[in-house]
FIKOLZA-1660 file (N, C-alpha, C; in steps of 0.1 Angstrom, whole numbers, plus 5000, padded with zeros to 4 digits):
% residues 131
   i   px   py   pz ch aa at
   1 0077 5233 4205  A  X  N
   1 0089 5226 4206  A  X CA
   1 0099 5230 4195  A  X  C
   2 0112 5235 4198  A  X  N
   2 0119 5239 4192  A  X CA
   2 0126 5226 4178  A  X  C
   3 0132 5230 4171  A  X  N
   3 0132 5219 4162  A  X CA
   3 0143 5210 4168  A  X  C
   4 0144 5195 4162  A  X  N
   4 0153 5185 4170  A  X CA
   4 0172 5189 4171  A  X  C
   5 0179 5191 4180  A  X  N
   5 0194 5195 4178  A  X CA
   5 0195 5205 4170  A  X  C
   6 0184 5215 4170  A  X  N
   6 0185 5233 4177  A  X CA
   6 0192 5239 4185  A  X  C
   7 0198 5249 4183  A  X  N
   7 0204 5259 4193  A  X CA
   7 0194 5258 4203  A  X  C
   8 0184 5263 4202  A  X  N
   8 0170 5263 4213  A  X CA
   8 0171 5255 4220  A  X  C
   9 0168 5242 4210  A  X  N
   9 0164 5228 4217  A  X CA
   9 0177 5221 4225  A  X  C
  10 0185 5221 4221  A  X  N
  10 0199 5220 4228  A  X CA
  10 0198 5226 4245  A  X  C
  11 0196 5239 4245  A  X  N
  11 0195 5244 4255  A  X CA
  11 0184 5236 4264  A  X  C
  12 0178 5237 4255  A  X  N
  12 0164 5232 4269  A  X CA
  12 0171 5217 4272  A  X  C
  13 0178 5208 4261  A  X  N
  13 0183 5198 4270  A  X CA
  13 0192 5197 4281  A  X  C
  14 0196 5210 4278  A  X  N
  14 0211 5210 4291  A  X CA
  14 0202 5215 4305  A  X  C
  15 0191 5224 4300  A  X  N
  15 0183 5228 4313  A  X CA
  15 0180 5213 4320  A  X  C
  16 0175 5204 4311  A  X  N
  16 0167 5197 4317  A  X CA
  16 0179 5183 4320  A  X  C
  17 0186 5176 4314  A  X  N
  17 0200 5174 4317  A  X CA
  17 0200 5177 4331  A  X  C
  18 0207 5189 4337  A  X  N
  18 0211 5194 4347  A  X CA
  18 0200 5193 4361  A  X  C
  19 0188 5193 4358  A  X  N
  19 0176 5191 4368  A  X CA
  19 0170 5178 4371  A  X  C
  20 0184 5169 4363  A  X  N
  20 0175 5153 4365  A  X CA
  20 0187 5149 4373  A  X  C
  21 0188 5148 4387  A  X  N
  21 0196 5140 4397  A  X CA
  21 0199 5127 4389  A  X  C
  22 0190 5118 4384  A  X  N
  22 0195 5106 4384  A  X CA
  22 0204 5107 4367  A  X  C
  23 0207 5120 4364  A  X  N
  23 0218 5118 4353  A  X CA
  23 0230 5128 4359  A  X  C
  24 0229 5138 4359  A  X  N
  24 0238 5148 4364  A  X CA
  24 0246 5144 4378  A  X  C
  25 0240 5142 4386  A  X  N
  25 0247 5139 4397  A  X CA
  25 0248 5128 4399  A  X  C
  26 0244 5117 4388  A  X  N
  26 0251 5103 4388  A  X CA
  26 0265 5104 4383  A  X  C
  27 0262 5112 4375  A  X  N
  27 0275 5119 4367  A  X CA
  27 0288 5124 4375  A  X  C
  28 0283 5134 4380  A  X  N
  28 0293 5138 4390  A  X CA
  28 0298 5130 4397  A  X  C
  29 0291 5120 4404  A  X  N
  29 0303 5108 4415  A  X CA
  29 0311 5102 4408  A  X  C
  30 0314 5100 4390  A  X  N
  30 0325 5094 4385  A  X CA
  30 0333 5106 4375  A  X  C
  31 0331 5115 4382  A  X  N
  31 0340 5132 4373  A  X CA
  31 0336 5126 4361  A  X  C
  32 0326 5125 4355  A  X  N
  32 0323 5125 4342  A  X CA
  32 0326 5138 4331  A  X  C
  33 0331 5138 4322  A  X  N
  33 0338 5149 4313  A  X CA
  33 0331 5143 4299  A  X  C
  34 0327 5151 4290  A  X  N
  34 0324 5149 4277  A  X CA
  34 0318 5159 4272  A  X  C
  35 0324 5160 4254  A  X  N
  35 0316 5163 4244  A  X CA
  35 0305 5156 4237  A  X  C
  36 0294 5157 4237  A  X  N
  36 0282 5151 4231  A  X CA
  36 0278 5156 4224  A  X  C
  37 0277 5146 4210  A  X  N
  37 0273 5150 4198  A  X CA
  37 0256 5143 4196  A  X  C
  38 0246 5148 4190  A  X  N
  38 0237 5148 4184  A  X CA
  38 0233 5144 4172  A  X  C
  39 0232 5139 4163  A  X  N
  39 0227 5142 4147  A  X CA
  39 0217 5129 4142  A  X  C
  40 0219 5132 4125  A  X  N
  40 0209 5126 4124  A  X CA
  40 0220 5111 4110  A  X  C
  41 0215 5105 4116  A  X  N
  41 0225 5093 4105  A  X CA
  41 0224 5091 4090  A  X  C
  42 0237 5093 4083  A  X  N
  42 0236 5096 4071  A  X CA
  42 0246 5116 4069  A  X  C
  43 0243 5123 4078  A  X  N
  43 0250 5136 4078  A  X CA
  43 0265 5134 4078  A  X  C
  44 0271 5144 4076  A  X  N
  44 0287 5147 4075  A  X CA
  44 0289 5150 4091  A  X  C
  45 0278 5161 4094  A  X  N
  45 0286 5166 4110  A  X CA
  45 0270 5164 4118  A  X  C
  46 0274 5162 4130  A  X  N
  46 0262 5161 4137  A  X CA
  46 0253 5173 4136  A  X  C
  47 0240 5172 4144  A  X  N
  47 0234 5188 4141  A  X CA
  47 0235 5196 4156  A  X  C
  48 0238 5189 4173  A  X  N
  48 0239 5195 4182  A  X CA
  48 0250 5193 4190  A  X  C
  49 0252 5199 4200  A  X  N
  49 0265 5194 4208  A  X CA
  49 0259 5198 4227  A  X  C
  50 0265 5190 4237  A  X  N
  50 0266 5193 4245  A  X CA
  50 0281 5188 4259  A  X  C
  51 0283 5199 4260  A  X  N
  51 0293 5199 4270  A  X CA
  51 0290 5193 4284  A  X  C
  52 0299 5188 4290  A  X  N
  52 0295 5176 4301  A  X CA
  52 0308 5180 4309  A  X  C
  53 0308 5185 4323  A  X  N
  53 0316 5187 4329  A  X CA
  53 0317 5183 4346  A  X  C
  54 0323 5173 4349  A  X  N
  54 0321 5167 4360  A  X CA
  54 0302 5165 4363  A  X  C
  55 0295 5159 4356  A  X  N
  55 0283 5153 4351  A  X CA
  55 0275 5164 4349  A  X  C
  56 0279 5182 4355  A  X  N
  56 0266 5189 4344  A  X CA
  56 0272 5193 4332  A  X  C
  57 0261 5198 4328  A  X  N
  57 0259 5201 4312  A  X CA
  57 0264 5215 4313  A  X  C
  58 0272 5221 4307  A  X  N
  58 0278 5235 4312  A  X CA
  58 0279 5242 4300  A  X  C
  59 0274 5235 4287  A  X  N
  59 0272 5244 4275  A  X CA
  59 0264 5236 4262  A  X  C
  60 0258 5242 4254  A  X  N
  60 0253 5233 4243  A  X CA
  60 0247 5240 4237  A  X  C
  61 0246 5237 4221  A  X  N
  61 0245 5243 4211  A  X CA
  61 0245 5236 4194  A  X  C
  62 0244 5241 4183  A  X  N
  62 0247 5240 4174  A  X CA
  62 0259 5234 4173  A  X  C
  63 0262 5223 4170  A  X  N
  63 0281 5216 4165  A  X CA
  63 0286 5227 4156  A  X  C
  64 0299 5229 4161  A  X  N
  64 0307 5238 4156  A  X CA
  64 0324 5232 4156  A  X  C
  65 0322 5221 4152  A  X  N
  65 0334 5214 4148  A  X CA
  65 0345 5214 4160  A  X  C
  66 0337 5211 4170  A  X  N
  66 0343 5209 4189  A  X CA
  66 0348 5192 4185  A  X  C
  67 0358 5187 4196  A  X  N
  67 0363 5175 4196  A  X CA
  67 0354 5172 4203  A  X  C
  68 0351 5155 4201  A  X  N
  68 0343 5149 4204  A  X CA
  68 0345 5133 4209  A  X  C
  69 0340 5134 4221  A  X  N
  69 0339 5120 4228  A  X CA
  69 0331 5112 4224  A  X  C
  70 0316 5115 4221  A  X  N
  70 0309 5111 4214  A  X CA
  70 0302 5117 4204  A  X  C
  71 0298 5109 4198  A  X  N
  71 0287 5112 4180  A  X CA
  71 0275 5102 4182  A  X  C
  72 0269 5107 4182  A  X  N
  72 0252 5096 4188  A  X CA
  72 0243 5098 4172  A  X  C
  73 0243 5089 4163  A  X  N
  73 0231 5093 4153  A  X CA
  73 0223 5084 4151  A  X  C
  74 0213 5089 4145  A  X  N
  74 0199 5078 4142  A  X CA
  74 0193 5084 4134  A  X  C
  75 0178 5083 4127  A  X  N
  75 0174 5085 4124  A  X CA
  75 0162 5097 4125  A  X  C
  76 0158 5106 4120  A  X  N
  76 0149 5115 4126  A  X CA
  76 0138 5106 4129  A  X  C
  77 0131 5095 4124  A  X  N
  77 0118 5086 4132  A  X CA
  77 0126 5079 4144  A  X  C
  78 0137 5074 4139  A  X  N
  78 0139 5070 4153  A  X CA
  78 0141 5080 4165  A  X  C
  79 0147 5088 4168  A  X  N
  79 0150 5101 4179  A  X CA
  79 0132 5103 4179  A  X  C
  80 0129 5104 4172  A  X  N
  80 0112 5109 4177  A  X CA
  80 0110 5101 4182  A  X  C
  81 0108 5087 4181  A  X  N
  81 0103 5075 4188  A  X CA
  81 0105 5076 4201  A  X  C
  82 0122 5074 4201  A  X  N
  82 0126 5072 4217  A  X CA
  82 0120 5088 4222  A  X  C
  83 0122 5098 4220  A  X  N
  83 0115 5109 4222  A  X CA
  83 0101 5108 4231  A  X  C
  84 0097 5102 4227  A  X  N
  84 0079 5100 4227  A  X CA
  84 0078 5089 4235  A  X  C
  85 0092 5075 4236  A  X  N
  85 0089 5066 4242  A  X CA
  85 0100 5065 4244  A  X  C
  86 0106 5066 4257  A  X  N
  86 0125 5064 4259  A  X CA
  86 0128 5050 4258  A  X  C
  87 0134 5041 4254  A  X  N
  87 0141 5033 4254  A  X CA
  87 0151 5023 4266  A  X  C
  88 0146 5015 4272  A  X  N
  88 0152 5010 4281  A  X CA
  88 0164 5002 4281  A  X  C
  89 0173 4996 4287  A  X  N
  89 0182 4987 4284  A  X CA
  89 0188 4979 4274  A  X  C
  90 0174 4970 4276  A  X  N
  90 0169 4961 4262  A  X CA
  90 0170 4967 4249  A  X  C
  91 0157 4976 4250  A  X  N
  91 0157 4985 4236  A  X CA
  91 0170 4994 4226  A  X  C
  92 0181 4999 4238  A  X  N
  92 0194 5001 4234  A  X CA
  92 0200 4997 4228  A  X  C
  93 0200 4983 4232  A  X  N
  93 0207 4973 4231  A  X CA
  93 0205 4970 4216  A  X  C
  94 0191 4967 4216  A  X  N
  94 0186 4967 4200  A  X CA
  94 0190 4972 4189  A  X  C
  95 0184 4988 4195  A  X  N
  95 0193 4999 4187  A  X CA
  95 0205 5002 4181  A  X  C
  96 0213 4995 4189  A  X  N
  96 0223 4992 4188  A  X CA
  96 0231 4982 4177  A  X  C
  97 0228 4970 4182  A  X  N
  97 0231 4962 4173  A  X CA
  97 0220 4961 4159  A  X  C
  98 0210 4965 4157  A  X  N
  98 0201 4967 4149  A  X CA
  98 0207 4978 4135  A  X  C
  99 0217 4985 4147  A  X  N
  99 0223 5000 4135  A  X CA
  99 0212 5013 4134  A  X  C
 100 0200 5013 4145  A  X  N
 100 0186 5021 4144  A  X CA
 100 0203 5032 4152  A  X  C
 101 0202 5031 4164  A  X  N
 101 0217 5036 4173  A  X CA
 101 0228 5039 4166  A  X  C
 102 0234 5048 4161  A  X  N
 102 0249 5044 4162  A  X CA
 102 0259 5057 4164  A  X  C
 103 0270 5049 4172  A  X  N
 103 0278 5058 4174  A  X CA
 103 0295 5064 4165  A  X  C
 104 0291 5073 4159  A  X  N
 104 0300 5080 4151  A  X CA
 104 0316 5077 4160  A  X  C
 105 0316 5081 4169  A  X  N
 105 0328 5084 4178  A  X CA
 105 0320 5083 4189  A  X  C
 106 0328 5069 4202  A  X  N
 106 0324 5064 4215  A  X CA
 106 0323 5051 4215  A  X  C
 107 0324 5042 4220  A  X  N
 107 0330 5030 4230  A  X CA
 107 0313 5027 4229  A  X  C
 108 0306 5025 4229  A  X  N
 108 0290 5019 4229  A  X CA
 108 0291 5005 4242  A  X  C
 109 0297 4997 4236  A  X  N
 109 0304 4986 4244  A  X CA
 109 0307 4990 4255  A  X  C
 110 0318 4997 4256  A  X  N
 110 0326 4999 4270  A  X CA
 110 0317 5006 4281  A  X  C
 111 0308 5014 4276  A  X  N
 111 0301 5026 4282  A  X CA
 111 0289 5016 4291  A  X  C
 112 0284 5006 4283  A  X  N
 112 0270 5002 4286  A  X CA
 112 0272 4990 4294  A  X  C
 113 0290 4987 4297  A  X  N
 113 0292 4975 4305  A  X CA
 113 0294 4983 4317  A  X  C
 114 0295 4997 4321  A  X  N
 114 0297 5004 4334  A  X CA
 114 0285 5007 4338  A  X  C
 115 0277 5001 4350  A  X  N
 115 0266 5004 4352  A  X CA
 115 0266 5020 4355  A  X  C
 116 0275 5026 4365  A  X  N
 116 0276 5039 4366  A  X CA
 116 0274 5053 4353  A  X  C
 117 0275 5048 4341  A  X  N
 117 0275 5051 4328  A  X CA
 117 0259 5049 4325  A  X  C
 118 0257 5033 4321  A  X  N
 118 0250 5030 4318  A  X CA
 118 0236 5032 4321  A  X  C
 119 0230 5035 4331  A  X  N
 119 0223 5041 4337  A  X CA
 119 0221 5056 4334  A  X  C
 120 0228 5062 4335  A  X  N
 120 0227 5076 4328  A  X CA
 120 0226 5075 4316  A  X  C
 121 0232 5071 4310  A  X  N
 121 0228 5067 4296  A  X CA
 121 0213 5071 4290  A  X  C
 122 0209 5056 4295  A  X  N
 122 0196 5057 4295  A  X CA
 122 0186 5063 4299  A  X  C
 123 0186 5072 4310  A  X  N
 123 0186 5083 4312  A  X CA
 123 0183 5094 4309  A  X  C
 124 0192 5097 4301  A  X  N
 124 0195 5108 4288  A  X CA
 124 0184 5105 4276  A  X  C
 125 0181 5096 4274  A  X  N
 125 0164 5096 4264  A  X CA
 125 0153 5100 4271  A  X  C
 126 0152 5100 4287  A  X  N
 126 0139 5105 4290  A  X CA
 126 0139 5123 4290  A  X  C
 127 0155 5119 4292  A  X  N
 127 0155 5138 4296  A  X CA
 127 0153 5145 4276  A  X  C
 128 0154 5137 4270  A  X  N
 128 0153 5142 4260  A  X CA
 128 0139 5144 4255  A  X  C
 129 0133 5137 4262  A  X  N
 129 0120 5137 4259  A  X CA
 129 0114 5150 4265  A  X  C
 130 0120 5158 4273  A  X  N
 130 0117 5165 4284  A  X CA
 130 0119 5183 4273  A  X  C
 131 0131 5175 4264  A  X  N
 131 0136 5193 4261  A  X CA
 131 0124 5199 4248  A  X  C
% end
């Protein structure tokens, strides 16, 4: 396994991103658009990025100081956790207001009251587990 928000590992999540109907093409029926940031909490700049374009993933990589919709950081034990055990609704939720979650840049709130979002969302930790 490539290291966490690797060039490498990035990639394998856009492969795997793009092969999960229930995120990508949930994506697509609301023209979903975004920059997605990666890192680890406590850094200046995230450590991955991936591009989101009408819900696939159409590029990702190393952060290279791209504008950003969202900044997603945690902890390196935490991302391994959910990694190893994705995180449901509930547990987000936690993460969230706990501060284990947090988002640099992005609406946390707004995103997780749109089931169409929110659902992918969550989502996006199993596919992470995948890359």
């Amino acid at each position: 396994m490539a290291d966490l928000f690797s060039g490498a590992w990035m990639d394998s999540f856009m492969e795997q991103w793009n092969a999960e109907p229930d995120l990508s093409d949930a994506l697509a029926k609301i023209n979903f658009n975004s920059v997605i940031a990666y890192g680890f909490d406590g850094e200046d700049t995230p450590r991955g990025v991936l591009t989101v374009e009408n819900g696939k993933a159409t590029s990702a990589g190393i952060y290279n100081g791209e504008q950003l919709n969202w900044d997603l950081r945690a902890t390196f034990d935490n991302w391994n956790k959910w990694l190893a055990k994705p995180p449901g609704m509930m547990g987000l939720g936690m993460a969230y207001t706990s501060r284990k979650l947090k988002f640099n840049v992005g609406d946390y709130a707004g995103m997780i009251k749109d089931p169409r979002m929110a659902g992918p969302f969550i989502k996006s930790f199993t596919v992470m587990g995948r890359a």
